[in-house]
C-alpha positions in Angstrom: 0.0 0.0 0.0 1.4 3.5 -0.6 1.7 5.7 1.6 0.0 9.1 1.2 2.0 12.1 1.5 0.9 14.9 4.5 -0.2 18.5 3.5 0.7 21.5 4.7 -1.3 24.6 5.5 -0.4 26.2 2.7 -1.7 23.4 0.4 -4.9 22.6 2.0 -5.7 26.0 1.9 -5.2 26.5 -1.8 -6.1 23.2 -2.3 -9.6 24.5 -0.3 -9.7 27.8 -1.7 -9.3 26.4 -4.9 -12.3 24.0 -4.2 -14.5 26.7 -3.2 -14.3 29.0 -5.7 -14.7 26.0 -8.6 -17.7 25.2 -6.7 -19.0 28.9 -6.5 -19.2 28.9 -10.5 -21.9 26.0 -10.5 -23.8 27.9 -8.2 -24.5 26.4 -4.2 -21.7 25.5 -2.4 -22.4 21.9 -1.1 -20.5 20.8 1.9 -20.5 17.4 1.2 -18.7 18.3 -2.6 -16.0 20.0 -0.8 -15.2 17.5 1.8 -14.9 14.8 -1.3 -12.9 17.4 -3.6 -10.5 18.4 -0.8 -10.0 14.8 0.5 -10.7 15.7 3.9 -13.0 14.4 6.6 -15.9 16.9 8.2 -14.7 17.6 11.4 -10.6 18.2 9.7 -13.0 20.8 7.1 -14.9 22.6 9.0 -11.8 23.4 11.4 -10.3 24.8 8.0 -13.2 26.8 7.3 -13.0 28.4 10.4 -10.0 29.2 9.9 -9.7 30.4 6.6 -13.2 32.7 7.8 -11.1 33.8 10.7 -8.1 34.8 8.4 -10.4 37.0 6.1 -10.1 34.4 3.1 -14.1 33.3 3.0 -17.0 35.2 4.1 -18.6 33.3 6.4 -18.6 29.7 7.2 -22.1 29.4 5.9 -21.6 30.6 3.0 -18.1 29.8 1.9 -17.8 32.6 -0.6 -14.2 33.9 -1.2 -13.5 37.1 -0.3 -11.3 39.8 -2.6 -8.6 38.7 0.3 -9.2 34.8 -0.8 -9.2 35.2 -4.5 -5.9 37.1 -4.0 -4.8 34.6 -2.1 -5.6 31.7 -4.5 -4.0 33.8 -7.3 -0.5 34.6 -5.0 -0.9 30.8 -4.9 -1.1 29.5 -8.2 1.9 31.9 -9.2 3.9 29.8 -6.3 2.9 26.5 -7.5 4.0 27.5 -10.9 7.6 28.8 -10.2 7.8 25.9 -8.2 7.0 23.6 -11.2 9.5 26.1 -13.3 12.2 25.7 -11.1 12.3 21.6 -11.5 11.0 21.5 -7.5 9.1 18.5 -6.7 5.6 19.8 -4.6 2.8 17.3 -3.6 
């Protein structure tokens, strides 16, 4: 059996952010989707939520919207994960 690599913060949140905005576009946010997407279990996920919500990244843990702060974020993120990926560095 292989064994999974951890995450850090900084993945789960863009991994999570990333999640939630994909999910945005098709309209309601359903917990349930973004617990499978993440690969997370509930309890782990709504810690997260709480606090991304408490870092100004979503709006409220109800609604899961990103923020400007959170789509920022995200973007910030994505430039990372591609300089990464430029630079030959291996990243979960």
């Amino acid at each position: 059996m292989k064994k999974l690599l951890r995450r850090d913060k900084l993945k789960i949140y863009g991994d999570l952010l990333a999640v939630l905005y994909d999910e945005a576009k098709n309209g309601k946010i359903v917990i349930t989707r973004v617990m499978l997407r993440s690969n997370m279990p509930f309890g782990r996920l709504k810690l997260y939520i709480s606090e991304l919500n408490g870092l100004g990244l979503i709006e409220d843990e109800t609604s899961l919207q990103l923020t400007e702060k959170g789509k920022e974020y995200l973007k910030e993120y994505k430039k990372v994960l591609n300089f990464i990926k430029r630079m030959g560095i291996k990243y979960r």
